[in-house]
Structures are given as structure tokens and as C-alpha cells.
VEXDOZA-627050 format. One record per residue: chain; residue number from 1; x, z, y of N, C-alpha, C in turn; residue in one letter. Coordinates in nm, 2 decimals, decimal comma, padded with zeros to 4 digits. Layout:
<recs>
+------+-----+--------+--------+--------+--------+--------+--------+--------+--------+--------+------+
| unit | pos |   n_xx |   n_zz |   n_yy |  ca_xx |  ca_zz |  ca_yy |   c_xx |   c_zz |   c_yy | code |
+------+-----+--------+--------+--------+--------+--------+--------+--------+--------+--------+------+
|    A | NUM |      X |      Z |      Y |      X |      Z |      Y |      X |      Z |      Y |    A |
...
+------+-----+--------+--------+--------+--------+--------+--------+--------+--------+--------+------+
</recs>
This chain:
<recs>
+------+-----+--------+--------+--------+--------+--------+--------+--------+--------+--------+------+
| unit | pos |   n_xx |   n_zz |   n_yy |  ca_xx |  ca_zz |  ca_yy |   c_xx |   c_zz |   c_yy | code |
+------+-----+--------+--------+--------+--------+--------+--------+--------+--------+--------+------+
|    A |   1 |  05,36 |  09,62 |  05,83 |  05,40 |  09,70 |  05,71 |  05,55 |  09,73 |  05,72 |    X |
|    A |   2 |  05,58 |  09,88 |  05,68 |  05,73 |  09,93 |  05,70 |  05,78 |  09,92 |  05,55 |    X |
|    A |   3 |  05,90 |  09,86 |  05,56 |  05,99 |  09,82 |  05,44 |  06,10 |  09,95 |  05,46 |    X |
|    A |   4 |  06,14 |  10,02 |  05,32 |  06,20 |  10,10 |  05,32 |  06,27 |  10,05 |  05,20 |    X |
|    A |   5 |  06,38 |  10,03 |  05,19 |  06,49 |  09,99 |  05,09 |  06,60 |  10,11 |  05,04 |    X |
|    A |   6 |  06,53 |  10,16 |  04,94 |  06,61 |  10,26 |  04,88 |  06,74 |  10,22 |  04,82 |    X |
|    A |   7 |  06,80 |  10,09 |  04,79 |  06,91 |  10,06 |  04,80 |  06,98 |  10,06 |  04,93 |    X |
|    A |   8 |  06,96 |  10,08 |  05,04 |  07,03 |  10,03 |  05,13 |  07,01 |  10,19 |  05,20 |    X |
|    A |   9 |  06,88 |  10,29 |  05,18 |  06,88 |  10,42 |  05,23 |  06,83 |  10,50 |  05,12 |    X |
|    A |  10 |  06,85 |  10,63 |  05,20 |  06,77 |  10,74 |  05,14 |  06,66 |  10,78 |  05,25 |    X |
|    A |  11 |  06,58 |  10,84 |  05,13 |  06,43 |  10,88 |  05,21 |  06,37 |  11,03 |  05,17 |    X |
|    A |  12 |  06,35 |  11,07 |  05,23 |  06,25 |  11,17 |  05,12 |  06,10 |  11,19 |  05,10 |    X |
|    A |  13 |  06,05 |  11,21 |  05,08 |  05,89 |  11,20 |  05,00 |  05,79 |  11,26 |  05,13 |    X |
|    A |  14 |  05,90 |  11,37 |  05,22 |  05,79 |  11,37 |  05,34 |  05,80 |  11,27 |  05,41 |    X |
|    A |  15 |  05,90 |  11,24 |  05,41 |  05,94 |  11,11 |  05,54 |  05,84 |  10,98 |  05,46 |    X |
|    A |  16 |  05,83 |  10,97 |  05,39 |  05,77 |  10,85 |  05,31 |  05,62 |  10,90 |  05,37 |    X |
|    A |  17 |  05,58 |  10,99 |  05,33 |  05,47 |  11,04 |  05,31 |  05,43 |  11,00 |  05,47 |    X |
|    A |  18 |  05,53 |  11,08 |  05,60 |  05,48 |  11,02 |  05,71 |  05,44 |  10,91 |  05,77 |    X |
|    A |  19 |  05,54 |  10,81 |  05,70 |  05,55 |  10,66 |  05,75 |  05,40 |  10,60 |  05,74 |    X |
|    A |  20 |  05,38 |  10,64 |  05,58 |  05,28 |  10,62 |  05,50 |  05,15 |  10,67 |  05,56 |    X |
|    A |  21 |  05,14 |  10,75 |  05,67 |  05,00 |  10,83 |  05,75 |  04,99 |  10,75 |  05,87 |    X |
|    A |  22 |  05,10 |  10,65 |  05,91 |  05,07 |  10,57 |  06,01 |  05,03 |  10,36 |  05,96 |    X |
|    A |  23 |  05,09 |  10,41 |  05,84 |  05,02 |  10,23 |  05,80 |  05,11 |  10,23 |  05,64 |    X |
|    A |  24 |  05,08 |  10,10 |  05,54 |  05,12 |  10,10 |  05,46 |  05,26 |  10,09 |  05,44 |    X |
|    A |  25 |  05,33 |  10,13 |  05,34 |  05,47 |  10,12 |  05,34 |  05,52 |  10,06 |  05,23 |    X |
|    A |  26 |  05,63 |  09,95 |  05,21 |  05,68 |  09,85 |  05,09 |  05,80 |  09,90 |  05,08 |    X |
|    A |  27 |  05,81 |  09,98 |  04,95 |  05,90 |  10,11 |  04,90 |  05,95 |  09,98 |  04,80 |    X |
|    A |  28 |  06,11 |  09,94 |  04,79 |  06,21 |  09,87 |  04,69 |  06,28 |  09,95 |  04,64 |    X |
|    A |  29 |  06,25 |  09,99 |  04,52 |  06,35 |  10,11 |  04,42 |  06,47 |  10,04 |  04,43 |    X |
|    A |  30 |  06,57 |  10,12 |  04,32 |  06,71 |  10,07 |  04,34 |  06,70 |  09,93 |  04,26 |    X |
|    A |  31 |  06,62 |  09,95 |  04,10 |  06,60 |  09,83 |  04,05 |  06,57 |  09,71 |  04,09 |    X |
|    A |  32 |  06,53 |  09,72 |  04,26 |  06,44 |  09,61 |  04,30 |  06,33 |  09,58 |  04,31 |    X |
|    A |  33 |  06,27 |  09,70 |  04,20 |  06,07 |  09,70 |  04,24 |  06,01 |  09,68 |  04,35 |    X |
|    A |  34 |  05,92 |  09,66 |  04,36 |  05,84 |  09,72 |  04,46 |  05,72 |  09,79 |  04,49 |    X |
|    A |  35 |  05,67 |  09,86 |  04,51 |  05,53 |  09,97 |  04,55 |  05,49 |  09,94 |  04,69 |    X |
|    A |  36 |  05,38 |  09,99 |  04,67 |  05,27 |  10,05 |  04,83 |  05,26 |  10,14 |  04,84 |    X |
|    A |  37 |  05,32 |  10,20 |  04,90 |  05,22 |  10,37 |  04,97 |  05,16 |  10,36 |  05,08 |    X |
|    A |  38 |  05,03 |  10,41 |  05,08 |  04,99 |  10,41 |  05,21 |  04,85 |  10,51 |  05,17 |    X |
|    A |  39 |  04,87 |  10,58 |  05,29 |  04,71 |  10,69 |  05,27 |  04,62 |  10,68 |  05,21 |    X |
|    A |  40 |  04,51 |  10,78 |  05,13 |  04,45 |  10,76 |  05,03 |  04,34 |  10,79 |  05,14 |    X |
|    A |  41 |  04,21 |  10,76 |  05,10 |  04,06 |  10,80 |  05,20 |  03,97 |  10,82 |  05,06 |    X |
|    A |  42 |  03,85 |  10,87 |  05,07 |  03,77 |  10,94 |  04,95 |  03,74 |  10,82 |  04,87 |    X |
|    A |  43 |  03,68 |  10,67 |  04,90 |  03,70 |  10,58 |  04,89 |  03,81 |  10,56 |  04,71 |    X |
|    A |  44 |  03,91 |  10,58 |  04,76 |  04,04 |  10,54 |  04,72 |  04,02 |  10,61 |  04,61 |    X |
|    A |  45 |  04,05 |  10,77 |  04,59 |  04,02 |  10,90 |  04,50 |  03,86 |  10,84 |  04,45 |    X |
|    A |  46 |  03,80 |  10,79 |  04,45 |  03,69 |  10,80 |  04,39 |  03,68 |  10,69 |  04,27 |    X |
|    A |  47 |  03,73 |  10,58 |  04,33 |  03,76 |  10,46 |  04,26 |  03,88 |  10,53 |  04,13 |    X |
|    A |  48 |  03,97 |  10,63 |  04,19 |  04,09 |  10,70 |  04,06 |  04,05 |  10,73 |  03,97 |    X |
|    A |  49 |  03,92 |  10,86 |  04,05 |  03,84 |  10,93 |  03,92 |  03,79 |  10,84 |  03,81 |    X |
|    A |  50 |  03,72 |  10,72 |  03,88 |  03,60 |  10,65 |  03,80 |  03,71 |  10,57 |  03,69 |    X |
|    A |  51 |  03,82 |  10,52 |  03,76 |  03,91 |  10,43 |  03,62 |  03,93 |  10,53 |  03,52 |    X |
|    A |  52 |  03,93 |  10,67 |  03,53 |  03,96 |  10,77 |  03,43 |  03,82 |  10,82 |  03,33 |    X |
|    A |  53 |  03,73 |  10,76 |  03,39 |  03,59 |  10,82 |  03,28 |  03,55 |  10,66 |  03,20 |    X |
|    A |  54 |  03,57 |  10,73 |  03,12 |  03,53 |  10,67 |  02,97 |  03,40 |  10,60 |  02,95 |    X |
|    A |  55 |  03,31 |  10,71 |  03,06 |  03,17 |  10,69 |  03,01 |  03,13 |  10,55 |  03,11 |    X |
|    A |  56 |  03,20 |  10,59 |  03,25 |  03,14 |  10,48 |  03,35 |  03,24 |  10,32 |  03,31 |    X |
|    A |  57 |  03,35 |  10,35 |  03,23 |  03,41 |  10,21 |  03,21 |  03,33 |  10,14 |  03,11 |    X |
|    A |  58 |  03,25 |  10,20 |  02,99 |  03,20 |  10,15 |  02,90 |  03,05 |  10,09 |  02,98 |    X |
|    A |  59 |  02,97 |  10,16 |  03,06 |  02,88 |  10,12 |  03,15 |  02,91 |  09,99 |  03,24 |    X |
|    A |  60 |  03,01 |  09,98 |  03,27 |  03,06 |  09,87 |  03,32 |  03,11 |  09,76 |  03,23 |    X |
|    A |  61 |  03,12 |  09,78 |  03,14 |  03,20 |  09,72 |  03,01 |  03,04 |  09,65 |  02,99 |    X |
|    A |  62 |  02,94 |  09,73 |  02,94 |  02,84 |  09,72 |  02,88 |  02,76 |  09,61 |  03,00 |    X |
|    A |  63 |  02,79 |  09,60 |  03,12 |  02,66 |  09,53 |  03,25 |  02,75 |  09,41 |  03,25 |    X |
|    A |  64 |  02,87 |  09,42 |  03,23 |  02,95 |  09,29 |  03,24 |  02,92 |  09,16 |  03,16 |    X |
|    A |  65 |  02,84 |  09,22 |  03,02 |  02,79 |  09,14 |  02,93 |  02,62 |  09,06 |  02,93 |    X |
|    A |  66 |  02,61 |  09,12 |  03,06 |  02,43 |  09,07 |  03,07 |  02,47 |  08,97 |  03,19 |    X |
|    A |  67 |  02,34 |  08,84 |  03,12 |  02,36 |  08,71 |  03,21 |  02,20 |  08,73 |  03,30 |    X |
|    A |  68 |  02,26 |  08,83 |  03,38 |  02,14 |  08,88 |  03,41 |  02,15 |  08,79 |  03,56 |    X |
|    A |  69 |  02,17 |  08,65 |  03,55 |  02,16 |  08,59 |  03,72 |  02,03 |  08,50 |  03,72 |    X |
|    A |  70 |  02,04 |  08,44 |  03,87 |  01,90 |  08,43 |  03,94 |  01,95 |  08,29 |  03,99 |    X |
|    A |  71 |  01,90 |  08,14 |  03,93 |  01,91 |  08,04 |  04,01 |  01,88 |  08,02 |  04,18 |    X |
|    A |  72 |  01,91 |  07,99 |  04,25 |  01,91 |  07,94 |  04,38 |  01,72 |  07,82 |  04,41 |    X |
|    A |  73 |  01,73 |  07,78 |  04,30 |  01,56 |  07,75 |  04,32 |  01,47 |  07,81 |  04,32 |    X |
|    A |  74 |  01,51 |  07,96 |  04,16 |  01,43 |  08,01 |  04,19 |  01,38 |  08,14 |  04,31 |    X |
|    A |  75 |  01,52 |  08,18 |  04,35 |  01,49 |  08,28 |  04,46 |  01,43 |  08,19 |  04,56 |    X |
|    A |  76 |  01,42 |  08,09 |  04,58 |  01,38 |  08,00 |  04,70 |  01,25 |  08,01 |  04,66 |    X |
|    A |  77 |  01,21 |  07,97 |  04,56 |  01,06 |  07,96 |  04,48 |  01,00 |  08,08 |  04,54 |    X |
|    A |  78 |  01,05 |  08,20 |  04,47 |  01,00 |  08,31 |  04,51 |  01,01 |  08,36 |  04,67 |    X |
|    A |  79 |  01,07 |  08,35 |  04,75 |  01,05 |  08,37 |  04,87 |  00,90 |  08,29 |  04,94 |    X |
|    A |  80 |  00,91 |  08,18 |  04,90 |  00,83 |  08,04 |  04,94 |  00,73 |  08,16 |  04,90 |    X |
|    A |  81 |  00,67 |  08,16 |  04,80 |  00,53 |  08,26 |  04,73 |  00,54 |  08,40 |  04,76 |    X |
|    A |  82 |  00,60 |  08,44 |  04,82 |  00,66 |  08,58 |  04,90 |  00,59 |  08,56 |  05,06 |    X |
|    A |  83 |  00,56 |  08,42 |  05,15 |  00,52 |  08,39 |  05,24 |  00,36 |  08,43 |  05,23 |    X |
|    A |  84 |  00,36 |  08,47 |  05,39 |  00,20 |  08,48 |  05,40 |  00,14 |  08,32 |  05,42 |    X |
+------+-----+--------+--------+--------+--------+--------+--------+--------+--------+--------+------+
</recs>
């Protein structure tokens, strides 16, 4: 990972942007912060859109709440009776 310390340089947003096309980059504002940049893949953008709809957070909101799990005996059970 490439550290770029904006206290110590200047950068600009292509140059970032480059560094950023070959692996992730740990950007220190002057405050001291710190960020990630590093290239986006459809992956990435998709997971953006989805934190922004209302409809699929509440869907997720909503499955979060079902104890919809499956003991370890009984998937065994069931495979066992799953056998020819």
C-alpha cells in the first residue's frame, strides 16, 4: 500500500487517481486522517447503489429479524434420510 502524506506533499487528484489504478492508497489529510483510495470494480458501485435504496435496506432490515437457522443434527438428520 502507497502512503501519501499531504502534510509533508502535494498531490493532485490525477496523480492520486493514478497511484490509486495500480493498488490501494493511504491518503493523511493535513488533520491527520486517514482514507483509502483505491479503484472501484462493478462489485464496489453496486454495493453504493444498494446502501442508497431504502427499499433493499428495509428488506435486509426485515431478514435480519428471522431465526430462520438450521441445527447441525438436523441437517445431518436430513442428509442421512436424503441417502439411498
Amino acid at each position: 500500500m502507497i502512503t501519501v502524506d499531504l502534510r509533508q506533499q502535494t498531490i493532485s487528484v490525477e496523480e492520486l487517481f493514478h497511484l490509486a489504478s495500480a493498488g490501494s492508497v493511504l491518503v493523511r489529510n493535513r488533520d491527520g486522517g486517514e482514507f483509502v483510495v483505491e479503484a472501484a470494480d462493478a462489485f464496489d458501485r453496486e454495493v453504493a447503489e444498494l446502501q442508497q435504496s431504502d427499499k433493499f435496506m428495509a428488506f435486509l432490515s426485515e431478514r435480519c429479524k428471522e431465526k430462520g437457522t438450521v441445527s447441525l443434527e438436523d441437517i445431518e438428520r436430513r442428509l442421512t434420510q436424503a441417502e439411498p
